[in-house]
N, C-alpha and C positions, 0 to 999 in steps of 0.2 A: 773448451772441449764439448759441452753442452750445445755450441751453436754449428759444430761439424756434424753433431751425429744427427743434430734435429735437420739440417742440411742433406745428409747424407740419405737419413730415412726417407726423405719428398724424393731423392732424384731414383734411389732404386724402387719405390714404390710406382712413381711414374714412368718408369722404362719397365716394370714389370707390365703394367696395364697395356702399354706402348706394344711390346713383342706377342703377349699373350692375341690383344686383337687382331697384329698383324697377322700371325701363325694361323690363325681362325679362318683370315680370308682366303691362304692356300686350303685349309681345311676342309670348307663349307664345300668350296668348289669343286673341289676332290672327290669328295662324297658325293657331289648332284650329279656330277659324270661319271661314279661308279668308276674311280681308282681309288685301289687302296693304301691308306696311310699307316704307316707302321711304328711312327712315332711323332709323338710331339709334344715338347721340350720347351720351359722355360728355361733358359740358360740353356751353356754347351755343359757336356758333360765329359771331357777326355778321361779317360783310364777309370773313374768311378761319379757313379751317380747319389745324392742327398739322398732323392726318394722317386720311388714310381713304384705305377702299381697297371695292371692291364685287367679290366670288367670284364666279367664270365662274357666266353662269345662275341668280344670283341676282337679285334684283327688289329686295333692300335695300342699301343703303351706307350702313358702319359707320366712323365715326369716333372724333377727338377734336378737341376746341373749344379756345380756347384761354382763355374764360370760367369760371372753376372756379365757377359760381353753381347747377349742377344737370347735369339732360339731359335729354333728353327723345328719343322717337320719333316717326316722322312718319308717321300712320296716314291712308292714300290715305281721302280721301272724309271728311273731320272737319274741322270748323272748330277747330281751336287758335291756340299762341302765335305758329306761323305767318305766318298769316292768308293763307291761301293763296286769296283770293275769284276767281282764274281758272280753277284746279281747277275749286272747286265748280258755278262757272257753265256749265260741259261737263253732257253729259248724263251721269245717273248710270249707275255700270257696277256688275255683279255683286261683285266683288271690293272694292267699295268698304263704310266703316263705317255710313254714310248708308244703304244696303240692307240694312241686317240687320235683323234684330227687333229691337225693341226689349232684351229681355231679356238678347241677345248682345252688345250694347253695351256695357251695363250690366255685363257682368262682364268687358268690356275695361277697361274703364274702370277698375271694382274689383281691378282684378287685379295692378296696381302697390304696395296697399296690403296685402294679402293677402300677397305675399311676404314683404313688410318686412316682417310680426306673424311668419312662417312662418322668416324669416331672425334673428328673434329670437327666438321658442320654440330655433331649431336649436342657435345660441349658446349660450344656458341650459342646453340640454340634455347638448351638450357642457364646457360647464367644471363641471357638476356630476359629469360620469361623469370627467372629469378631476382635480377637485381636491377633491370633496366638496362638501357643503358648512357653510360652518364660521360658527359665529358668539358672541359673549359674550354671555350670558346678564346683561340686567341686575345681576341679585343678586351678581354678579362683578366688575364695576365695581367693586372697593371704593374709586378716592377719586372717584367720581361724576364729573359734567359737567360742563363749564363753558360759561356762557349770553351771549347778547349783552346790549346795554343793552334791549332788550324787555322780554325773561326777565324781568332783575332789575328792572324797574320794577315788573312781575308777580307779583315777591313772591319768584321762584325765587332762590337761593345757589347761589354756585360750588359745586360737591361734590354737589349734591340730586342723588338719584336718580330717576327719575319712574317710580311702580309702576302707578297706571293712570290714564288718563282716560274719564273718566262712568261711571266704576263699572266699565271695562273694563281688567282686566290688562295691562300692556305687557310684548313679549319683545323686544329687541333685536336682531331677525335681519334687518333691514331699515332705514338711518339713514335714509332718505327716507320708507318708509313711519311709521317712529318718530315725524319730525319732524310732517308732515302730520295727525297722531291730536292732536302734539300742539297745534296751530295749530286746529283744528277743535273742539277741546273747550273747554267750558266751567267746569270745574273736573277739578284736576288735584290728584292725591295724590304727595308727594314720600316719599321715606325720608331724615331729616337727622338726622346725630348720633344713629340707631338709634330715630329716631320717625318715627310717619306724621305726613305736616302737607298738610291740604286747604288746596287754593290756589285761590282764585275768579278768573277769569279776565275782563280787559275783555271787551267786547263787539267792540270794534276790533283787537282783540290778533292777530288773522291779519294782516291791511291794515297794519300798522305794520311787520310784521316783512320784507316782501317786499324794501325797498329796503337790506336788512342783511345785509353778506356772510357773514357768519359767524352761525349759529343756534347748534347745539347741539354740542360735541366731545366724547369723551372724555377725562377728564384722566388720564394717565399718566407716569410717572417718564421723563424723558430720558436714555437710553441709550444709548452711542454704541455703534453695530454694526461700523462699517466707517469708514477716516478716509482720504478723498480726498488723493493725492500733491500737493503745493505749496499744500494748502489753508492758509486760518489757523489750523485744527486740528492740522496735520501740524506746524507753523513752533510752535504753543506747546507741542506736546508729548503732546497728547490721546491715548489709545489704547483698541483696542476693550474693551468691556466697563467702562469708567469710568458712573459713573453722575452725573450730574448735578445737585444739588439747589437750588443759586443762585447769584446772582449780585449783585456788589459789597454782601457783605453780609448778602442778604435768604437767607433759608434755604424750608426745606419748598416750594421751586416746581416745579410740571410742566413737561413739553415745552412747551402753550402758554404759561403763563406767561410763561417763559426764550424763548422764540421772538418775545416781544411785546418782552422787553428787546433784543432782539442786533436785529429790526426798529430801534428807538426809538437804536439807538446805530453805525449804521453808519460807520465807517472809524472810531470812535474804540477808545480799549484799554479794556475793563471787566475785571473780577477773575471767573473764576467758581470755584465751590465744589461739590468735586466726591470720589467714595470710590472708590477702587483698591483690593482687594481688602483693604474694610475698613478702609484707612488713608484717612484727609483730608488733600486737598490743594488747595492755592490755585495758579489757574495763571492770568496775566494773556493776554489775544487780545486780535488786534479782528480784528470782525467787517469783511467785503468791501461791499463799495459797495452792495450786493444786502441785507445783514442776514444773509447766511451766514457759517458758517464749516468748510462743507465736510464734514460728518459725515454717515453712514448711519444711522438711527436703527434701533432695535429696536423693531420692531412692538408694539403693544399685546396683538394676537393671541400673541405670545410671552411675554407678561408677565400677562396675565389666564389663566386656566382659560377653556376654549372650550369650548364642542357642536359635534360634528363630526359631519355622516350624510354615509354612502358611500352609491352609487350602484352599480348593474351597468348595464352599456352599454344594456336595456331597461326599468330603472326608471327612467332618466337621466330620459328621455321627458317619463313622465307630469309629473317631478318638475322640466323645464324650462318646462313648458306651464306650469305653474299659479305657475313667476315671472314667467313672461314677460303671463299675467294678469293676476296681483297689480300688476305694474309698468302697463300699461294701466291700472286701476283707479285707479292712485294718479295718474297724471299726467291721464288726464281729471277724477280729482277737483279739480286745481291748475286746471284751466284758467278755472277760476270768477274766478281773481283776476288774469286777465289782462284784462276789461274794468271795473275801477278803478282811478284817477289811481294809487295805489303800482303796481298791476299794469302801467303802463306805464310808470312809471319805471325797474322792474326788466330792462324787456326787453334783452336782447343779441345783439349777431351774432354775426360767426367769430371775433374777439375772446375773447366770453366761452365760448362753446364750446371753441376750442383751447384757453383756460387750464383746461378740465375735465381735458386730458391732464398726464400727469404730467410734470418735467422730464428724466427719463430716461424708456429704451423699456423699456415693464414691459409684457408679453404678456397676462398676466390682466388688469389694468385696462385697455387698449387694448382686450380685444373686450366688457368689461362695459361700456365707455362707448358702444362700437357696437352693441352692439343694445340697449343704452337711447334711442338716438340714432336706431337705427330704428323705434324704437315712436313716438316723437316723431315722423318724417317720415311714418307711418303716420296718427299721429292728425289730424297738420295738414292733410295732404292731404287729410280725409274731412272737412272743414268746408268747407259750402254757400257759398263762395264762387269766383266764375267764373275762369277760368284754373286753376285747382287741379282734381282730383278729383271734391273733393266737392259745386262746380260743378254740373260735365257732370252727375253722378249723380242734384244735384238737380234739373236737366232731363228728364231720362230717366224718375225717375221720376214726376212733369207730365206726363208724356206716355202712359206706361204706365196711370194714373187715370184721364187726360182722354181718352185714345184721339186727341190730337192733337199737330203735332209741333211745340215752339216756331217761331218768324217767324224767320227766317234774317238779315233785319236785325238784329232783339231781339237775337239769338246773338250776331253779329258785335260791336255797340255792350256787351252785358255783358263779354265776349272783351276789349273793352279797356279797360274799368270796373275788371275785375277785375287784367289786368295793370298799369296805371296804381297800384291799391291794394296789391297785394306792392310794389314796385319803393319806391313810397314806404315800405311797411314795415321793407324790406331797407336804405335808407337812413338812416329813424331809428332801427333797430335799430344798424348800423356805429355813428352816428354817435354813441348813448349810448354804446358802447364806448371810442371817442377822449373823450368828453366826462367819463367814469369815469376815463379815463388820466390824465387832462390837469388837470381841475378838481377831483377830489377827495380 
């Protein structure tokens, strides 16, 4: 229960930060071209609101909703999710969005998604001037990967290293970018047992792998770092710096490995097989209801040799800008296999999001998952569909080519076209989540 709610707090915490900035960017811009805003809402608020409150001589009222599905603001003079058709039907006034040029609209509009890229450069740019940035060089991996059932139909073995695909080198400073290169290519070079081995790849080999939770890991020695107070670690005797190597038995296993056993055996007692400083020892557990048994593991980062580049507070910059593109790049390259059957079986909601949080609260992985989370709200928002963004955007600019302004029915009837199509989206996305809990 403890690992849902510490879960649960990173993901609305981080969609809080997520909406509030994005709101900001229709806000700012609103305000520098002098329209006015009349609301703006973290969350939605139907039929009643948590809290708000409006500042002496202010023209907007700020609250909270009690919907954690988004926010939004309410820009005088716009047809949105509103649907405010008594508004509109008054004569248009100067301060309103409907009076602007077109141009000025258009970067109201874009100005929600602008931040979020600008709110994730800023992220990147800060944990690099903070922590460097670090990463294993393939060639350090020495016991390689280990692959889902794809992979190995594929040809790949536990342990292969993959040194390039299509003729292109791979570095290891990015698992998503890694993964992606390697779903995208068509023959792939392994290093196995200190040989290159070319691997022809299907042609379906991307599309298979979508509905597979696990792709590509590191395989590394299980190390216990740290051993949680009344766990069944503490109760058999575990202590830090043990290292791990099997269980009932089986010898030479990784962290995954041994984590696939102590899943496969919960509340029962298995033997594991393990070296204290140099000495072997057999110690029996069982693992907790969950497949734990309560242990801090020692990073892989601490057991491989790394690359590490520092930063100064104004190299941070350039050197956050250009992940926070990289990362853009690589997930509009994904977005291709969101419109085939695997690509919609894979989709998730807050489900599968909150489980991208770790089960304790780790500060560096909490804002790497937030501004990867806002480049994602960035990008989705810029797709041409109505009620989103990129919508209105692709109205605006219909309008900016044709010099005409769309039919305010059309508006109105897309308006709820398009909110009719998230709502259902936002539905079967929850609902693969329950359906991933429950049936699989």
């Amino acid at each position: 229960m403890e690992t849902i709610v510490i879960k649960a707090a990173q993901l609305i915490l981080s969609l809080s930060i997520l909406v509030v900035v994005h709101e900001c960017g229709h806000f700012l811009f609103s305000k520098l071209f002098k329209v006015r805003v009349e609301k703006f809402y973290l969350f939605f608020n139907p039929w009643f609101t948590l809290f708000k409150f409006k500042p002496k001589n202010s023209e907007t009222e700020y609250g909270i909703g009690w919907l954690p599905l988004g926010g939004y603001v309410k820009i005088a003079g716009m047809m949105d999710e509103s649907m405010d058709k008594e508004a509109l039907a008054q004569p248009p006034q100067p301060w309103e969005f409907r009076t602007k040029p077109a141009w000025m609209r258009l970067l109201i509009m874009v100005g929600g998604v602008m931040m979020n890229f600008i709110l994730a450069f800023f992220i990147y740019s800060m944990m690099v001037w903070a922590l460097g940035k670090e990463y294993i060089p393939n060639g350090n991996v020495t016991l390689g990967y280990a692959y889902n059932e794809v992979f190995h139909n594929a040809g790949f073995q536990d342990g292969d290293i993959p040194v390039s695909a299509d003729g292109v080198s791979l570095v290891n400073d990015d698992a998503n970018k890694l993964l992606l290169k390697l779903m995208d290519a068509k023959t792939v070079e392994v290093l196995r047992n200190g040989q290159t081995i070319p691997l022809q790849l299907p042609a379906d080999f991307d599309r298979k792998n979508l509905n597979e939770e696990r792709f590509i890991d590191i395989r590394y020695p299980f190390v216990v770092e740290s051993v949680s107070s009344g766990s069944p670690a503490k109760s058999a005797g575990l202590e830090a710096g043990d290292s791990i190597v099997g269980v009932n038995g089986t010898t030479g296993m990784t962290f995954t490995d041994i984590s696939k056993v102590l899943a496969d055996n919960k509340e029962k007692e298995i033997t594991l097989l393990l070296f204290r400083k140099g000495q072997e020892l057999s110690l029996p557990i069982v693992p907790n209801e969950f497949g734990k048994i309560g242990v801090g593991l020692r990073s892989p980062y601490m057991i491989y040799q790394t690359v590490k580049q520092q930063y100064n507070f104004f190299s941070a910059f350039p050197a956050g800008i250009k992940m926070g593109v990289e990362q853009i790049t690589t997930y509009v390259g994904s977005l291709k296999y969101i419109f085939t059957k695997e690509g919609a079986q894979s989709v998730g909601g807050f489900g599968a999001i909150g489980g991208l949080f770790p089960d304790t609260w780790n500060w560096a992985v909490f804002w790497t998952w937030t501004a990867f989370l806002s480049i994602i709200l960035g990008v989705m928002n810029l797709l041409p569909i109505p009620a989103l963004d990129g919508g209105h955007v692709l109205f605006l600019l219909y309008e900016v080519v044709t010099g005409r302004t769309p039919n305010e029915k059309f508006m109105e009837y897309a308006q709820i076209a398009g909110m009719v199509f998230l709502f259902g989206l936002l539905i079967y996305a929850n609902g693969m989540d329950i359906f991933r809990a429950f049936f699989k």
